[in-house]
C-alpha positions as CSV (number, residue, x, y, z in Angstrom):
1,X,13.0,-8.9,11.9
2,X,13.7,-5.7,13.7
3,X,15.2,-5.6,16.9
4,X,13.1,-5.5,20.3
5,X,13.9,-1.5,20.8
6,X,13.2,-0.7,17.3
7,X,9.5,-2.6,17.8
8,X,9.1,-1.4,21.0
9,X,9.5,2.3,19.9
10,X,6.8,1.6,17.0
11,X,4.1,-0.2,19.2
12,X,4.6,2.8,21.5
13,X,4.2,5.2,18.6
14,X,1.3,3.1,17.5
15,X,-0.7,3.3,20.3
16,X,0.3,6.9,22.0
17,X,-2.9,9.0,21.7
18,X,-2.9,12.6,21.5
19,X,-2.6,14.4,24.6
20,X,-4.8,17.6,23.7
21,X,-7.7,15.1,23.6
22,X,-11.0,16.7,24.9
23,X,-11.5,15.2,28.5
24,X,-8.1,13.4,28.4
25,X,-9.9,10.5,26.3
26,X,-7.6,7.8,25.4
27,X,-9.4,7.2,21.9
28,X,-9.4,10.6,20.2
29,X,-13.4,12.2,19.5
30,X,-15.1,11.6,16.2
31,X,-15.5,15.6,14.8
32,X,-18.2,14.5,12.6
33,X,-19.0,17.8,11.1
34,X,-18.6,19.5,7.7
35,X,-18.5,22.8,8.5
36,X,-16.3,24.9,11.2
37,X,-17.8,28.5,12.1
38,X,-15.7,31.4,12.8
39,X,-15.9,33.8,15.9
40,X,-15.3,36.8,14.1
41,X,-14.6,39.1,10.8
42,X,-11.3,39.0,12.0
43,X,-10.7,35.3,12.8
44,X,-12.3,34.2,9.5
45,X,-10.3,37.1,7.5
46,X,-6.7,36.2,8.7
47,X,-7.7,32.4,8.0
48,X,-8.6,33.1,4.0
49,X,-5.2,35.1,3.8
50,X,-2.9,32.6,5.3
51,X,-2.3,34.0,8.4
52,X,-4.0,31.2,10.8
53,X,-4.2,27.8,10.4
54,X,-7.6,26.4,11.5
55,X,-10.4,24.0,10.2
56,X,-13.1,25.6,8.1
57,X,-14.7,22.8,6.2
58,X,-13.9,18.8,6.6
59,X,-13.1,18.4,2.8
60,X,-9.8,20.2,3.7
61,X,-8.8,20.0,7.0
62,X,-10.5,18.0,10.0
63,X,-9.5,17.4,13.4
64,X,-9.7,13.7,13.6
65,X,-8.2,13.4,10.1
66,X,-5.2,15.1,11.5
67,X,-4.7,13.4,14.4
68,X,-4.3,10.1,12.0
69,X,-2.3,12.5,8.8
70,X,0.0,13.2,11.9
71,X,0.7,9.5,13.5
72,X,1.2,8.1,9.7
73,X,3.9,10.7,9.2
74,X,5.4,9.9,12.3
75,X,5.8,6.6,11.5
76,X,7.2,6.8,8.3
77,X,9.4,8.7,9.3
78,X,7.9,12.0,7.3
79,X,7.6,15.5,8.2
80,X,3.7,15.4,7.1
81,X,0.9,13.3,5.7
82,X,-2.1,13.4,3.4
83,X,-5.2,11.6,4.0
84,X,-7.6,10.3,1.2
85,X,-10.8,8.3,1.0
86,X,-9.3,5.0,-0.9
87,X,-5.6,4.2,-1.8
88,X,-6.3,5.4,-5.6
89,X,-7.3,8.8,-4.5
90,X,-3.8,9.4,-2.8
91,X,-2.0,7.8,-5.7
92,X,-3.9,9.6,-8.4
93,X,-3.6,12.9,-6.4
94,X,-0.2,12.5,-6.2
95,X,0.9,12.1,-9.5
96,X,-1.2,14.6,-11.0
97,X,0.3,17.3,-8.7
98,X,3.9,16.5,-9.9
99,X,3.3,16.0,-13.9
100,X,2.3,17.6,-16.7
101,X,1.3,17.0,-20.4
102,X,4.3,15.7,-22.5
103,X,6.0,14.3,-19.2
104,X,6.9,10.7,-18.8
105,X,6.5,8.6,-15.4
106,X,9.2,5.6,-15.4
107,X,6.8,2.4,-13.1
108,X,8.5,-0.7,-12.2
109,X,6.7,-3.5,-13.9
110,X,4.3,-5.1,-11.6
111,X,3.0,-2.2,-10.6
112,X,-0.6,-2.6,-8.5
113,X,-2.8,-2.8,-11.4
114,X,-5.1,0.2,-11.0
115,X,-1.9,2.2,-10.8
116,X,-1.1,0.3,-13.9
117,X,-5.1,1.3,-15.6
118,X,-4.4,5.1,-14.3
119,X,-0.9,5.3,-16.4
120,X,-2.6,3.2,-19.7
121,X,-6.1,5.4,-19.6
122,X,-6.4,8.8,-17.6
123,X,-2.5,10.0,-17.7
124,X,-2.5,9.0,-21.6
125,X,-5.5,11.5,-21.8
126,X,-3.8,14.3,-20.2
127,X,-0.7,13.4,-23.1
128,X,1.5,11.6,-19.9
129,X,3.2,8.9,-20.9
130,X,4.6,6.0,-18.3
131,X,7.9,3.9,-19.3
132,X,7.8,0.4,-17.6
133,X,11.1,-0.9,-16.2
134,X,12.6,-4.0,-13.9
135,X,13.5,-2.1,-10.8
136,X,15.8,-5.2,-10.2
137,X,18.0,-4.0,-13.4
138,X,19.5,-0.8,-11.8
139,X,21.2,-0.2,-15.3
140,X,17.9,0.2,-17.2
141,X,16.5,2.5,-14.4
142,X,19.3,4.5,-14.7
143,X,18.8,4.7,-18.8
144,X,15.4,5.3,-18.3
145,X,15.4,8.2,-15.6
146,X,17.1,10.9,-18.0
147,X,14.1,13.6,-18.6
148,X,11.6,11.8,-16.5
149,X,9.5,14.0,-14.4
150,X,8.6,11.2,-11.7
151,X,9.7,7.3,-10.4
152,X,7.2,5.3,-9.2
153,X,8.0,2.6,-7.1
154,X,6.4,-0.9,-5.6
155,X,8.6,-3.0,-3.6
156,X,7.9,-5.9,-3.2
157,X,5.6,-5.5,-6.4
158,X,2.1,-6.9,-6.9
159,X,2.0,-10.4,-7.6
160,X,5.1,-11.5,-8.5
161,X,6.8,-9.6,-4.8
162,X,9.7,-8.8,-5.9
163,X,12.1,-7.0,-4.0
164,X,14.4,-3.9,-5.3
165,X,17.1,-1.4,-3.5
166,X,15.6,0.9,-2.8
167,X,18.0,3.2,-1.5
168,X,20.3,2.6,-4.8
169,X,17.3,3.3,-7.2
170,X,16.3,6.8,-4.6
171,X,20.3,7.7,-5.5
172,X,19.7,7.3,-8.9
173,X,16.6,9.8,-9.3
174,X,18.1,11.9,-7.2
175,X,21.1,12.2,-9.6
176,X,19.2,12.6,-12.1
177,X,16.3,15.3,-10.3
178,X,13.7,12.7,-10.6
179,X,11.0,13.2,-7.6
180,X,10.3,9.1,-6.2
181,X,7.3,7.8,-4.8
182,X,7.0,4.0,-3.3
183,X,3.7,2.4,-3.0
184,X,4.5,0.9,0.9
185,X,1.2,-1.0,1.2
186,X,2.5,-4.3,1.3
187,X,5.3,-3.9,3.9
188,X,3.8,-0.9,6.2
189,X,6.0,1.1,8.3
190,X,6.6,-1.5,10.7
191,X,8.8,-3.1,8.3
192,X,9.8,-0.5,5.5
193,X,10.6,3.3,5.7
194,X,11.3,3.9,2.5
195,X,11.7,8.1,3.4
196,X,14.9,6.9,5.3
197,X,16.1,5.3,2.3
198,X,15.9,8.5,0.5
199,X,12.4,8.1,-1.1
200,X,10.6,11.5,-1.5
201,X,7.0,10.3,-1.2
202,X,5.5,7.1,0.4
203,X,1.8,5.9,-0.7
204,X,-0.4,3.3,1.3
205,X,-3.9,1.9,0.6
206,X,-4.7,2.5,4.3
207,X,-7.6,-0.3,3.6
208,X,-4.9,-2.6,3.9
209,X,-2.5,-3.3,6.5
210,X,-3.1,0.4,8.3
211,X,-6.9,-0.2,9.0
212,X,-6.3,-4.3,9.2
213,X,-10.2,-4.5,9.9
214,X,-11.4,-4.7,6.3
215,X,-14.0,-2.3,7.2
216,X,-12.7,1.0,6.0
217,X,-11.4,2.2,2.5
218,X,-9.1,5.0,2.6
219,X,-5.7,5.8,1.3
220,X,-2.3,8.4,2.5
221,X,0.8,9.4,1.2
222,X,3.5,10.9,3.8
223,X,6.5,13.3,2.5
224,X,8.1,16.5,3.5
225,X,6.2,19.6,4.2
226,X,7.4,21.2,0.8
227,X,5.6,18.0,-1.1
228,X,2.9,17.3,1.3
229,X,2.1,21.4,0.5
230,X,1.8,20.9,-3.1
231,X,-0.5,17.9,-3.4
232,X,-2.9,19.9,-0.4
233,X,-2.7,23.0,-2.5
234,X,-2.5,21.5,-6.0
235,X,-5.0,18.5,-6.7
236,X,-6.7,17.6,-2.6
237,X,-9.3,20.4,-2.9
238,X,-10.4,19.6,-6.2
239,X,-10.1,16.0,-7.0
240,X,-12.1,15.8,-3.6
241,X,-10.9,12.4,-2.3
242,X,-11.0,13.5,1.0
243,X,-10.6,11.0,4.3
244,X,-13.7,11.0,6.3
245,X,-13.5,11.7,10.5
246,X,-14.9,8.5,10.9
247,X,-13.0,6.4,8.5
248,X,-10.1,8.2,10.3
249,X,-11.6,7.1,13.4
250,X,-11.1,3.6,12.6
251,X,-7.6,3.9,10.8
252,X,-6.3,5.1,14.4
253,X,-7.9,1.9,15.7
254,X,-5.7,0.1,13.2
255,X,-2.7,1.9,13.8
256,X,-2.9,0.7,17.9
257,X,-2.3,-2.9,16.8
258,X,-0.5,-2.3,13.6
259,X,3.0,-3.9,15.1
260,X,1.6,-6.8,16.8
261,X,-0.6,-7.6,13.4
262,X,2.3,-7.4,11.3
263,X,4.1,-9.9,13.3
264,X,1.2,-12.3,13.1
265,X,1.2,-12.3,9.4
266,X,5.1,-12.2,8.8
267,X,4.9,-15.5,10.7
268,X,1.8,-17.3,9.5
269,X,2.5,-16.0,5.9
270,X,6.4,-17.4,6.1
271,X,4.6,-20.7,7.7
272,X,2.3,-21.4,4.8
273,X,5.0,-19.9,1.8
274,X,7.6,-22.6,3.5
275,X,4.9,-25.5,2.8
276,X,4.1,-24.7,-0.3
277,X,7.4,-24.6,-1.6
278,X,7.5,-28.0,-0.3
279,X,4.3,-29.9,-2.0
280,X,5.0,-31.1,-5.6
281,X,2.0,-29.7,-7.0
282,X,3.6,-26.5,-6.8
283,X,6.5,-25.0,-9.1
284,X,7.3,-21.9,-7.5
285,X,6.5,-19.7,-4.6
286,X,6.6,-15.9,-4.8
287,X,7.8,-14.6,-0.9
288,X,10.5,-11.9,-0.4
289,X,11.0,-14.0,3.3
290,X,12.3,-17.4,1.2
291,X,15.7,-16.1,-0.6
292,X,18.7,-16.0,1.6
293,X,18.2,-12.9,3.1
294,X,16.1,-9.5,3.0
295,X,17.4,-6.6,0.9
296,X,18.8,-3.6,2.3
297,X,15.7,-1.6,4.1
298,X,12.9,-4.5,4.5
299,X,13.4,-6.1,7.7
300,X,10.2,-8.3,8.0
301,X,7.5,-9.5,5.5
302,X,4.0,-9.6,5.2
303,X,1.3,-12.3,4.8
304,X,0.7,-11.2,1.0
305,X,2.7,-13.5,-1.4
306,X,1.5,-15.9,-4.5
307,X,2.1,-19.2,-5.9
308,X,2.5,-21.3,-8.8
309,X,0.4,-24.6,-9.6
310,X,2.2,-26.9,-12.1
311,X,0.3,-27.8,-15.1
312,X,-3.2,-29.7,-14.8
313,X,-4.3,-28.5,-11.3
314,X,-7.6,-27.2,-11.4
315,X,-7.9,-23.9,-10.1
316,X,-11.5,-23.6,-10.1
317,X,-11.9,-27.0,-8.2
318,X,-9.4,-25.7,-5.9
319,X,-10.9,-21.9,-5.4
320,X,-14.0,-23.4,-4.7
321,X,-13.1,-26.3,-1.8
322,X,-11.5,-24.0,0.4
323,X,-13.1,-23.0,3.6
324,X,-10.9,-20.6,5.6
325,X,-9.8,-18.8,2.7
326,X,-12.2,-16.6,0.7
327,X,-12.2,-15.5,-2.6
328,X,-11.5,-11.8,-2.4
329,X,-9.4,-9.5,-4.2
330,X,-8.2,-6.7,-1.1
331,X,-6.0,-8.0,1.4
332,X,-4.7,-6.9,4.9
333,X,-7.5,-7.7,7.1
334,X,-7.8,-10.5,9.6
335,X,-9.3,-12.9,7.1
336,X,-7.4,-15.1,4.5
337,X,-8.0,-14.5,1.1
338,X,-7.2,-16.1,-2.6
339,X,-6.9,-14.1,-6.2
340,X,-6.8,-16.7,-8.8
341,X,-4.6,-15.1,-11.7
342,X,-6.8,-17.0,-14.1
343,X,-9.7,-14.9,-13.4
344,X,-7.7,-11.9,-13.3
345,X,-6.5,-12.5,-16.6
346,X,-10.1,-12.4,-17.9
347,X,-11.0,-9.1,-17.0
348,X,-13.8,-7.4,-19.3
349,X,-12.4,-4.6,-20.1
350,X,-9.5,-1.6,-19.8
351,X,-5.8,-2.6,-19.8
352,X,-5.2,-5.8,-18.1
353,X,-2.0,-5.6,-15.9
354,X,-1.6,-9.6,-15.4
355,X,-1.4,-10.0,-19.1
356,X,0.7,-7.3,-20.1
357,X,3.1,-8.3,-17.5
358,X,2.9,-11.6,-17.9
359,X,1.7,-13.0,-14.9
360,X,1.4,-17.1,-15.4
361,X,-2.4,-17.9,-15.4
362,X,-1.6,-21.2,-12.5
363,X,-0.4,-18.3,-10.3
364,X,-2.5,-17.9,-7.3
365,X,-2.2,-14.9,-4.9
366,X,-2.6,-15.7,-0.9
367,X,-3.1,-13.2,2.1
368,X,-2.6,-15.2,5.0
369,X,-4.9,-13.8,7.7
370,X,-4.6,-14.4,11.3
371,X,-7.0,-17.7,12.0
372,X,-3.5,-19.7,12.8
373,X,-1.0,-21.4,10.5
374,X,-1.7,-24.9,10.7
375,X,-6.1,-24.4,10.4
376,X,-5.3,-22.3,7.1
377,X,-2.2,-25.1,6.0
378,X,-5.0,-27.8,6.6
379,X,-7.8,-26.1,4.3
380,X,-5.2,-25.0,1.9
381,X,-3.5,-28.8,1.0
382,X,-7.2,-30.3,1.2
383,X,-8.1,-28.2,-1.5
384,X,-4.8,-28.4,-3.4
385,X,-5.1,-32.4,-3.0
386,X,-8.7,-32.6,-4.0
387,X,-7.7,-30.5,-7.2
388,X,-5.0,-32.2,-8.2
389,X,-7.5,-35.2,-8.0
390,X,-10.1,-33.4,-10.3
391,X,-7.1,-32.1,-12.7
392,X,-8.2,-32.0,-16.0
């Protein structure tokens, strides 16, 4: 965990709200237009060249967007932010500003798995090519990184969490002039800065953790101004993903009690992972929090994390007696969900991340919400009893 100042100056970051607020509100105004008018030839003719910095139309620059671009950046530790209307639109903007046809990407495996789709379909298209490695083997990162024209990162990855340094694999790009970018959904800023490890650019899927409502779906990535610059100039005004005021509206909300929320599910999440690791119809529990320590840069955990049934459990019996938790694929909200891998696994169509990376059908995938750790342990062993009963 981090210390008490460290927490104390990121609740108090959190929840600061801009001072230039109209009528000193303490929730910043909605500016729920499209369009910004100009007062004259002048103002409007030193704007197109360059010369002043203003909003003109929502799509690329919008007061309450701002006000959220700027609080993200500050958090991570950035110099500037990007805001997009769903976590794929930031990561799909990204890369596309930063690679070209006949460039490779090198992913960690495990990668979330419409990153995953994006490399295998659309980058192919464009003649991009992505080169899967084990972030946990610095050696073949290092081999791969020679003539790569981008890293992306995920740690902990999806599914199977696992954990990588972070600032050792940054080192390496940068030896080798490979820009890095981190997916940071899973961990948030409250307990991973990845830029302070030396990371060029961090993503989130601000429907997760960042809103923590599961009412909004947007996405951000945070960087320095000379990176930030490129994506705004090179792929945000015409890919279009563009946060809305409102859904910025709400991510602020989420940002107040982003600290306190994290807390919650670093506790309940540990809680549950601890008991599962414990009942002997499971075989193996995937949480960053149960080794013997944290690696270098993550100093909490989240209540995202997966499991492992041993043979002859059944997973549909046990999907469909649970209570508390629903069957949901996001995560990050206040509600605890389950991802069988099994259904994953039999997706119709596209490339199919859990089979090419071999992710064990018996693995289930928990997001442990913030009903209280014993109520969600109590619907959780009732259904994994009931299924071991019904085990076929």
């Amino acid at each position: 965990m981090k210390d008490a100042d460290d927490l104390f100056d990121l609740a108090s970051l959190a929840v600061a709200h801009d001072e230039t607020n109209a009528f000193d509100a303490v929730v910043p105004p909605i500016v729920q237009t499209s369009l910004f008018t100009f007062s004259s030839y002048a103002e409007m003719e030193e704007t197109y060249r360059g010369l002043k910095v203003r909003p003109t139309y929502s799509r690329g620059l919008n007061p309450t967007v701002r006000i959220f671009e700027e609080k993200l950046a500050q958090l991570e530790g950035a110099e500037d932010a990007l805001g997009f209307g769903s976590g794929m639109a930031a990561i799909s903007s990204t890369i596309f500003t930063f690679v070209k046809p006949g460039d490779r990407i090198v992913c960690v495996r495990h990668c979330y798995p419409d990153t995953y789709r994006l490399n295998e379909t659309l980058l192919k298209r464009f003649g991009v090519t992505a080169q899967y490695v084990d972030g946990r083997d610095q050696d073949a990162v290092a081999a791969a990184l020679p003539g790569a024209a981008l890293f992306y990162m995920e740690s902990p990855t999806s599914w199977i969490f696992e954990t990588h340094d972070i600032r050792a694999l940054a080192a390496l790009a940068k030896r080798h002039d490979v820009l890095t970018v981190i997916d940071n959904s899973w961990a948030s800023p409250v307990f991973q800065r990845p830029i302070t490890m030396g990371v060029d650019l961090v993503l989130h899927s601000a429907s997760k953790y960042l809103g923590g409502h599961s009412d909004v779906v947007a996405g951000v990535v945070a960087g320095s101004n000379k990176l930030i610059g490129q994506i705004r100039s090179a792929t945000l005004p015409y890919l279009g993903g563009k946060l809305s005021p409102f859904d910025a509206w709400l991510l602020l909300r989420g940002l107040r009690t982003l600290p306190i929320r994290m807390r919650a599910h670093e506790a309940a999440g540990l809680s549950i992972a601890r008991r599962l690791a414990t009942h002997d119809a499971v075989v193996k529990v995937h949480h960053p929090g149960l080794g013997n320590h944290l690696p270098d840069g993550l100093i909490g955990t989240s209540g995202l994390f997966s499991f492992e049934f041993r043979p002859g459990i059944d997973i549909p019996a046990f999907a469909d007696k649970l209570r508390l938790f629903k069957l949901g694929v996001s995560w990050g909200g206040h509600e605890s969900l389950v991802v069988p891998a099994e259904v994953v696994r039999k997706q119709a169509a596209g490339p199919n991340s859990a089979i090419d990376f071999g992710i064990d059908a018996r693995c289930v995938r928990l997001h442990v919400g913030l009903e209280g750790a014993d109520v969600l342990w109590s619907d959780l062993a009732g259904a994994i009893d009931f299924a071991a009963r019904a085990q076929t």
